[in-house]
C-alpha positions in Angstrom: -46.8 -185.6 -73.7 -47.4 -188.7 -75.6 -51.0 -188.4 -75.0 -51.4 -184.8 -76.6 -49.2 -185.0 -79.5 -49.5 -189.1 -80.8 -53.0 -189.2 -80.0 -56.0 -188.1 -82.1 -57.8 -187.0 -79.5 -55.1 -185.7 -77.3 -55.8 -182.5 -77.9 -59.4 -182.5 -77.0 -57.9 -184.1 -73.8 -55.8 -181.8 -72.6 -58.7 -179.1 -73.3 -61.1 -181.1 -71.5 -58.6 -181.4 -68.4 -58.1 -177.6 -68.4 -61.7 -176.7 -68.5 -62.6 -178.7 -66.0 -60.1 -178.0 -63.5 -61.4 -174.7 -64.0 -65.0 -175.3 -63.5 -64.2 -177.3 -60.6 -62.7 -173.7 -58.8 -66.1 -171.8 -60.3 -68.1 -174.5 -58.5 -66.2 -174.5 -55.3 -66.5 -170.7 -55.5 -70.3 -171.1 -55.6 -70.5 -173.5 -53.1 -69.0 -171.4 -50.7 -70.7 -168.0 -51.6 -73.6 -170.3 -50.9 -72.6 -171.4 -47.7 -71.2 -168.2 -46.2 -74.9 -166.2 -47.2 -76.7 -169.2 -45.6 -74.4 -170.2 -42.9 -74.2 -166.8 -41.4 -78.1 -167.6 -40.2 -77.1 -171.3 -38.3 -74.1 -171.6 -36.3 -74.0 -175.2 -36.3 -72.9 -175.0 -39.9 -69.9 -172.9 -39.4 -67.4 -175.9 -39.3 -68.4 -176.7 -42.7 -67.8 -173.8 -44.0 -64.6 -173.5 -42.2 -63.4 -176.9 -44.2 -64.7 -175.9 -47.2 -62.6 -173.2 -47.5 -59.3 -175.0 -46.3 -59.9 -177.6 -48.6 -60.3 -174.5 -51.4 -56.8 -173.4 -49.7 -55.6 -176.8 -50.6 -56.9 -176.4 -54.0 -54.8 -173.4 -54.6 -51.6 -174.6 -53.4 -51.9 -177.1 -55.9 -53.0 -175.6 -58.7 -50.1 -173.6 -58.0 -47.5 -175.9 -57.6 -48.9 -177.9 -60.7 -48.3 -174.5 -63.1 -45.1 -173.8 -61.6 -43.1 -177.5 -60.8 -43.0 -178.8 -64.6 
């Protein structure tokens, strides 16, 4: 919290941080629309997909955990 509130540009940190780890589920979320529309058509990219979307499993659990443990 020292960051936000002793810092002159804490603020613009902590908006930064939020926007971003936003824009980072947007992107996965395009990424994988992406893949799933043209990995239906080759078979050999299906595993990819596959660990895309556990990783974007992962991303939830913590993002989760992050809101709710402090």
């Amino acid at each position: 919290m020292y960051e936000i509130n002793n810092n002159e540009l804490g603020s613009i940190l902590r908006l930064a941080h939020s926007s971003m780890a936003s824009m980072i589920y947007l992107l996965i979320f395009t990424h994988m629309s992406k893949a799933l529309i043209y990995g239906l058509v080759f078979e050999s990219a299906q595993w990819v997909w596959w660990s895309g979307f556990i990783i974007f499993l992962v991303l939830i659990v913590l993002r989760f955990l992050g809101y709710v443990l402090p």
